[in-house]
C-alpha positions as CSV (number, residue, x, y, z in Angstrom):
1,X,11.2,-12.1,-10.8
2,X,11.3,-9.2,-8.6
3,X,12.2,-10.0,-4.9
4,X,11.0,-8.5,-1.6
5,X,11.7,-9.6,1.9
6,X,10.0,-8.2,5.0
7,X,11.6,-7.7,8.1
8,X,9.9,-6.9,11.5
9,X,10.4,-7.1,15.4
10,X,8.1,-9.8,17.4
11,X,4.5,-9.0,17.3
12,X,4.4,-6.7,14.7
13,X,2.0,-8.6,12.6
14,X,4.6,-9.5,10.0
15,X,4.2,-12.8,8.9
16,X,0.2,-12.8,9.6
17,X,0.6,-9.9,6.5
18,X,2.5,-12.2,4.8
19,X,0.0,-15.3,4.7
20,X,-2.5,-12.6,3.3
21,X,-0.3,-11.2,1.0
22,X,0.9,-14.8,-0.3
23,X,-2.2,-17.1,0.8
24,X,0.5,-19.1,2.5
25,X,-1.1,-21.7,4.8
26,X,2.0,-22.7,6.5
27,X,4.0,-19.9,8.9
28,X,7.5,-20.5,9.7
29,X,7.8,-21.9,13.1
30,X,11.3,-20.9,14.6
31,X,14.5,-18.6,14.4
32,X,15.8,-19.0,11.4
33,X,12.8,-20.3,9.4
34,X,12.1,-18.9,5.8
35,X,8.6,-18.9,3.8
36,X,8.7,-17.5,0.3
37,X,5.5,-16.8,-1.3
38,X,4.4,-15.5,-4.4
39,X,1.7,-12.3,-4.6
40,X,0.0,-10.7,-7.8
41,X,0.6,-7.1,-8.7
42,X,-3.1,-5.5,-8.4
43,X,-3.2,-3.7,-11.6
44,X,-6.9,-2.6,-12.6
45,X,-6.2,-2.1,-16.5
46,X,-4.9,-6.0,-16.5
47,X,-8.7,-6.2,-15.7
48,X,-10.4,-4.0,-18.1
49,X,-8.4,-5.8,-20.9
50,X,-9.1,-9.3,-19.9
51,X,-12.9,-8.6,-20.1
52,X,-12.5,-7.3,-23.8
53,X,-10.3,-9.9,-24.7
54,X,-12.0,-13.0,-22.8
55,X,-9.0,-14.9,-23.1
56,X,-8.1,-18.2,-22.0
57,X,-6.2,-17.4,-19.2
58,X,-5.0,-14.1,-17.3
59,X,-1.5,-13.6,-15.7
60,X,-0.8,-10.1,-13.8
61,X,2.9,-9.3,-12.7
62,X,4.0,-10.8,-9.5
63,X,6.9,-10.6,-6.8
64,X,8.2,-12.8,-4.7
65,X,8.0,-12.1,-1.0
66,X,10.7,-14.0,2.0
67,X,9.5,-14.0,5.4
68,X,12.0,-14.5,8.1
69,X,11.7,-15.2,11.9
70,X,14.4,-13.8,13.3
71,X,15.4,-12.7,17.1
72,X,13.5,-9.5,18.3
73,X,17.6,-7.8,18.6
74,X,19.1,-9.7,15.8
75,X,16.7,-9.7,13.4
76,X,19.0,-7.8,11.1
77,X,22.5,-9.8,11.9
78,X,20.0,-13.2,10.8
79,X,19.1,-12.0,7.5
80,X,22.7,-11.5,6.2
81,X,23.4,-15.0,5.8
82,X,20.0,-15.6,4.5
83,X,20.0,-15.9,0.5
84,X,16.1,-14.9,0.0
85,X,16.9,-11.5,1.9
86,X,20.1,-10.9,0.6
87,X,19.4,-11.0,-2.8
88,X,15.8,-9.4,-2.3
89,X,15.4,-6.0,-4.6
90,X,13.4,-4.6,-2.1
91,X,12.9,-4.6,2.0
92,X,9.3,-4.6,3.8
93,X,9.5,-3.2,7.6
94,X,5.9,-4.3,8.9
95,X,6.1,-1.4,12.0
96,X,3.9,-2.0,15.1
97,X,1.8,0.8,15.7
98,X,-1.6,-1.3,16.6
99,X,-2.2,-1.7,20.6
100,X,-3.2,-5.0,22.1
101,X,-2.9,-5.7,25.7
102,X,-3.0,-9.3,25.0
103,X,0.1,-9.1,22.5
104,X,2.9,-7.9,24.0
105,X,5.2,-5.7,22.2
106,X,8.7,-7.5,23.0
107,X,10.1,-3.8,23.7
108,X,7.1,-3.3,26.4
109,X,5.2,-0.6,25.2
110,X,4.1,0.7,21.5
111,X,6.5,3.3,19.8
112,X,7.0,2.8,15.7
113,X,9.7,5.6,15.6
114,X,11.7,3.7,18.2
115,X,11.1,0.6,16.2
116,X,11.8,1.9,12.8
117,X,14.8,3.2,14.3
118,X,15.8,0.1,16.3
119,X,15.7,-2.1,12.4
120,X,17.6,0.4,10.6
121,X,20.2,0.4,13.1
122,X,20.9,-2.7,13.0
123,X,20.8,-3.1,8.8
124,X,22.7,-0.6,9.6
125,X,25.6,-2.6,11.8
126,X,24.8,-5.3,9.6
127,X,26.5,-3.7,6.4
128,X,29.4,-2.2,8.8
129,X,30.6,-5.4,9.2
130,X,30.7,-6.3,6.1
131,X,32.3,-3.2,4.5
132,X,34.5,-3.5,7.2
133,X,35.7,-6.7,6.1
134,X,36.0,-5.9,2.6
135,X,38.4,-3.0,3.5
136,X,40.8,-5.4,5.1
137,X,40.8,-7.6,2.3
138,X,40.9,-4.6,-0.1
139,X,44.3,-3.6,1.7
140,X,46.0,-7.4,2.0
141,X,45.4,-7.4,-1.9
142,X,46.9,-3.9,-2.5
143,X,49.8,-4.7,-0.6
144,X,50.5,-7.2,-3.1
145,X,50.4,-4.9,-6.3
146,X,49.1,-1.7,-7.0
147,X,45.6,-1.6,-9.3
148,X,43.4,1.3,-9.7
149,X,40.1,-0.9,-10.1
150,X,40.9,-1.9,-6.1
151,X,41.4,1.3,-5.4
152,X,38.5,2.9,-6.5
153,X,36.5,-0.1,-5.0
154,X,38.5,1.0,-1.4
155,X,37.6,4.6,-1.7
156,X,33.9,3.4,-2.4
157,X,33.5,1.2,0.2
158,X,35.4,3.7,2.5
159,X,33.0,6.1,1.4
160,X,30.2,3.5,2.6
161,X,31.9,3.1,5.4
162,X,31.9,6.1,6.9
163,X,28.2,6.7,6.1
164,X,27.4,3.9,8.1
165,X,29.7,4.5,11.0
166,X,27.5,8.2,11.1
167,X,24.2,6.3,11.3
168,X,23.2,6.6,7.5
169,X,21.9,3.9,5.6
170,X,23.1,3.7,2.4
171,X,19.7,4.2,0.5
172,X,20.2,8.1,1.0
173,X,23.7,8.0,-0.5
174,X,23.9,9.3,-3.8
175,X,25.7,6.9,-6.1
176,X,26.0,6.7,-9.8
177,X,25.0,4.1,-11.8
178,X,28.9,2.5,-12.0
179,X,29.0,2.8,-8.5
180,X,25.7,0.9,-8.0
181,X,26.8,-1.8,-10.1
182,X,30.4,-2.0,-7.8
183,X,28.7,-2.2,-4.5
184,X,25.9,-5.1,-5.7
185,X,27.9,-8.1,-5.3
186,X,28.2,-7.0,-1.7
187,X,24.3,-6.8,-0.9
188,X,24.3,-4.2,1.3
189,X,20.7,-4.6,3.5
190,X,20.7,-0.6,4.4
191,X,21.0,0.0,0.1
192,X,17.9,-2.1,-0.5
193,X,15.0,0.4,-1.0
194,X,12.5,0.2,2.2
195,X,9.4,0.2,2.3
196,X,7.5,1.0,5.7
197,X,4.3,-0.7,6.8
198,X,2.3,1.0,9.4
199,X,0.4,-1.7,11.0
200,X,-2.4,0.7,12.6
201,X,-5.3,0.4,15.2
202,X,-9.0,0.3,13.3
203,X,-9.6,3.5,14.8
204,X,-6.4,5.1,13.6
205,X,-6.9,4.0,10.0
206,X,-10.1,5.6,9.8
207,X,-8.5,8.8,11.1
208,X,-5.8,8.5,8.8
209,X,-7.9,7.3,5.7
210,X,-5.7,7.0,3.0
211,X,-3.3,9.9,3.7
212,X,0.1,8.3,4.4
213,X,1.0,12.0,6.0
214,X,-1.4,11.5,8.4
215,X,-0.8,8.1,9.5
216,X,3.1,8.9,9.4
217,X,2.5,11.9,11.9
218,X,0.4,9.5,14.5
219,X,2.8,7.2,14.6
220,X,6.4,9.5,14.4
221,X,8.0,7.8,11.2
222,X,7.6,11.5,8.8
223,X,11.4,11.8,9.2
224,X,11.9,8.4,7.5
225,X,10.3,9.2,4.9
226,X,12.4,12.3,3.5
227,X,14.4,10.1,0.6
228,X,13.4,8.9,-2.5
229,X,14.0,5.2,-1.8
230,X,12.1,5.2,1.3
231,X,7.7,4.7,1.5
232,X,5.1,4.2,3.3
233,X,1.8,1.9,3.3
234,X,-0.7,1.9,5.9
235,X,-2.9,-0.5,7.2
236,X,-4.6,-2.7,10.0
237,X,-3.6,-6.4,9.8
238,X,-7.1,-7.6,11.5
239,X,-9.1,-5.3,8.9
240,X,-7.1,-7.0,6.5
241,X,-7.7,-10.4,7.8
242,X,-11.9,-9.9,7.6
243,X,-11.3,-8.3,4.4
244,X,-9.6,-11.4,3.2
245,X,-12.9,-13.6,4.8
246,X,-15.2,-11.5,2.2
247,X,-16.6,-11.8,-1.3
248,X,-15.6,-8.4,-4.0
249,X,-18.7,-6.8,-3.0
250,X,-18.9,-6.8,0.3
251,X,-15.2,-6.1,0.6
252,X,-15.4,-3.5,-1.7
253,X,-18.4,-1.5,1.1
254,X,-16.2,-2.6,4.2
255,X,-13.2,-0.6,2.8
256,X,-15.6,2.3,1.3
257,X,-17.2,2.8,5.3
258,X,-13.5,3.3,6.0
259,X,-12.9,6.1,3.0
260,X,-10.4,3.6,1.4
261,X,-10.7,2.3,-2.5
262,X,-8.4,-1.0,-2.4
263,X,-7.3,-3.1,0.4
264,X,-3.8,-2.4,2.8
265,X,-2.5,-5.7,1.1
266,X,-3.1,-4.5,-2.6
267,X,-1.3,-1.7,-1.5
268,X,1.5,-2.8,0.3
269,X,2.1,-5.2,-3.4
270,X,1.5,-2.1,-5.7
271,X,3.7,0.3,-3.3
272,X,7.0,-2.4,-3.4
273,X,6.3,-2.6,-7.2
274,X,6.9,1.1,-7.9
275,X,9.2,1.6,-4.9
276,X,11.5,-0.7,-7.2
277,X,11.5,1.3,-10.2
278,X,9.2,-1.1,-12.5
279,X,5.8,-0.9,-14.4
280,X,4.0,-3.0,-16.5
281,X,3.3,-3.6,-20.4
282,X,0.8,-6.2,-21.9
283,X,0.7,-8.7,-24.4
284,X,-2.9,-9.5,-25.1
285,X,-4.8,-11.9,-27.4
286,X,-7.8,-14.9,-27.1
287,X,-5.1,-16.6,-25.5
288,X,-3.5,-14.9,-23.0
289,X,-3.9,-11.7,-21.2
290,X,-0.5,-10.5,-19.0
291,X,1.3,-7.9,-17.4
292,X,5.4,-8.2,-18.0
293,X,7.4,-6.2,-15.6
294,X,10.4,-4.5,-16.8
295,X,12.4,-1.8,-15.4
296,X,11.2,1.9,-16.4
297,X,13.2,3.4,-19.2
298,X,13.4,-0.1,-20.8
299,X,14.1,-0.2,-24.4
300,X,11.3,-1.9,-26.9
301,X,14.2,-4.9,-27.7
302,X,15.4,-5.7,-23.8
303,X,11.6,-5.5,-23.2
304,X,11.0,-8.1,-25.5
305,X,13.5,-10.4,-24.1
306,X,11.2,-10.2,-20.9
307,X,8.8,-12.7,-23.2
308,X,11.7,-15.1,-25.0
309,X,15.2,-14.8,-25.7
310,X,13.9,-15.3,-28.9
311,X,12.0,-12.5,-29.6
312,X,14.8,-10.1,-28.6
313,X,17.2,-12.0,-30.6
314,X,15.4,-11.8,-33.4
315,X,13.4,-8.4,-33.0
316,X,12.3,-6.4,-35.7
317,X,10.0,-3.9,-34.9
318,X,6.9,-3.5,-32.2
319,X,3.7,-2.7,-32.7
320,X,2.6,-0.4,-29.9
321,X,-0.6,1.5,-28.7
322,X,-1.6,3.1,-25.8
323,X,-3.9,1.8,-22.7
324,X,-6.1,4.7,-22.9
325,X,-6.6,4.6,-26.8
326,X,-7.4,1.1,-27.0
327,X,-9.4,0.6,-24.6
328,X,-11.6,3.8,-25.6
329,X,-11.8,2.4,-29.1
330,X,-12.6,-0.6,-28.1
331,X,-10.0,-3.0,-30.4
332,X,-7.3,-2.7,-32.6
333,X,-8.8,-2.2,-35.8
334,X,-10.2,0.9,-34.7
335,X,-6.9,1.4,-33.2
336,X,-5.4,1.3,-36.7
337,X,-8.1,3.5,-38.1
338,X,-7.4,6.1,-36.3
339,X,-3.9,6.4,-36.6
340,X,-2.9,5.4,-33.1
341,X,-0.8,2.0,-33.2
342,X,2.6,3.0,-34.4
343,X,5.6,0.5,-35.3
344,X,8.8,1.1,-32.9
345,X,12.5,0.3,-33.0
346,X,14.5,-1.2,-30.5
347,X,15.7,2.0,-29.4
348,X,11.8,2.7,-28.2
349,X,11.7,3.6,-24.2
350,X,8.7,1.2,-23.0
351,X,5.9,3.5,-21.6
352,X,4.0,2.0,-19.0
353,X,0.3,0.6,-20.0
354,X,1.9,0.3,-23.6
355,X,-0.2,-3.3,-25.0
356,X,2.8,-4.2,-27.5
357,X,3.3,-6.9,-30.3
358,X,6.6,-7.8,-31.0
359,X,7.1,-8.4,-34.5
360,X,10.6,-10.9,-34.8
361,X,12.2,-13.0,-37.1
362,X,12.1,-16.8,-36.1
């Protein structure tokens, strides 16, 4: 399952996202307290499919998200010894940019850039010390015998090293695939891919409507968003909470008198999805309708073994066809008339929205 953990000064509005996000009815309560919740990937075609299948049950992607409370200047230094945000794929920076003279910011006055700032320096010191560490056992072992695989691992984790000593998380590094794989088992926060969320005033929302350049020039957090592995979602947590209060119709005009087409929530879930690199295929039937998340550039067999070991094992072909072409046609047999379901190998790279059959021997 894929992981996400947010992260977040005092006040912020953090884990009060995370209860939406989760439907979690019990907050952690102290330093050092962890919820982990489960949220479904919003994923409209999951829909559209469901209703022309009417199947007995319906099950959309999902990732898990770890909410910690942590010290207002520590949060960072807490989370490395936490498993759930250690091994999370993904981090989730709920940034304060909402004003409330009744909850005060810990800092004393409102300032996101300082605050986005503030958290990555310290994932930042964070994965200093623990490079710094590594390099002194690195050494103590080379000292013993000479051995090239600890020597590239030095000069890697040097390399890291001095990134992080000139204020760089290691998200912006460019790394190659081997080196990614070298540096995993050390679970570097600053790596993880980040995903910002702008918790705004109502006021400022509207203004920004959905244009993320907008709300990132309100609130001073453009420059974070210059790399690849860095995003953006905004919202406003109290919105959020009446939207949560209303039926689908109703919340569907609240959001339209704001110029937005899906809730802060759905995006913050869709946003961390793609931030990580994944879509969705489907398996659908009278059954079962779902979404199966897999890494893009998957390949039809280790998509397969997303299902059952099984199936991957003992894969023979799969019989694929597009979102768009089945669900103009209207089935499968018309699919098939047309030309437009086509049998793959296990060589095929998964496209996302493919509705797939895996045909395997038992």
């Amino acid at each position: 399952m894929l992981r996400a953990a947010l992260i977040g000064f005092p006040s912020s509005g953090k884990t009060t996202l995370f209860q939406l996000m989760t439907s979690a009815k019990d907050a952690p309560r102290g330093k050092g307290d962890v919820n982990i919740g489960i949220s479904r990937v919003p994923d409209p075609r999951l829909d559209v499919l469901t209703k022309m299948y009417n199947p007995k049950k319906r099950t959309p992607a999902t990732i898990e998200f770890t909410d910690l409370i942590a010290q207002a200047r520590t949060g960072a230094q807490a989370l490395v010894d936490v498993a759930g945000y250690k091994n999370a794929d993904a981090l989730v920076h709920v940034v304060r940019a909402f004003r409330d003279p009744a909850v005060a910011h810990p800092s004393g006055s409102i300032d996101p850039a300082r605050d986005a700032q503030a958290m990555e320096d310290e994932l930042i010191l964070a994965d200093l010390g623990v490079a710094e560490r590594r390099l002194e056992r690195i050494e103590k072992d080379l000292k013993k015998g000479r051995s090239s695989e600890l020597e590239r691992e030095r000069d890697l984790v040097q390399r890291c090293k001095t990134a992080l000593e000139e204020g760089k998380p290691l998200r912006t590094l460019e790394l190659t695939g081997d080196d990614r794989k070298l540096l995993r088992g050390f679970q570097f926060l600053s790596a993880k891919p980040l995903l910002l969320v702008i918790n705004l005033d109502e006021d400022d929302l509207a203004e920004a409507g959905s244009s993320i350049d907008r709300a990132a020039a309100q609130t001073g957090l453009t420059g974070f968003l210059a790399h690849a592995a860095t995003r953006a979602v905004a919202l406003c947590a109290r919105i959020e909470l009446e939207i949560s209060q209303l039926e689908g119709d109703d919340a569907a005009a609240f959001l339209a008198d704001l110029g937005l087409t899906e809730s802060g929530l759905d995006r913050v879930i869709r946003t961390t999805y793609e931030l990580l690199g994944y879509m969705s295929f489907f398996t659908v039937g009278e059954d079962e309708c779902r979404a199966w998340s897999i890494a893009r550039e998957t390949q039809a067999q280790l998509a397969a073994g997303e299902i059952h070991s099984d199936i991957q094992r003992g894969f023979i072909r799969a019989e694929v066809v597009g979102y768009e072409p089945l669900t103009s046609r209207g089935s499968l047999a018309a699919c098939r008339d047309h030309g437009e379901v086509r049998l793959e190998g296990k060589e095929y790279i998964v496209q996302d929205g493919d509705i797939i059959n895996f045909r395997h021997a038992t």
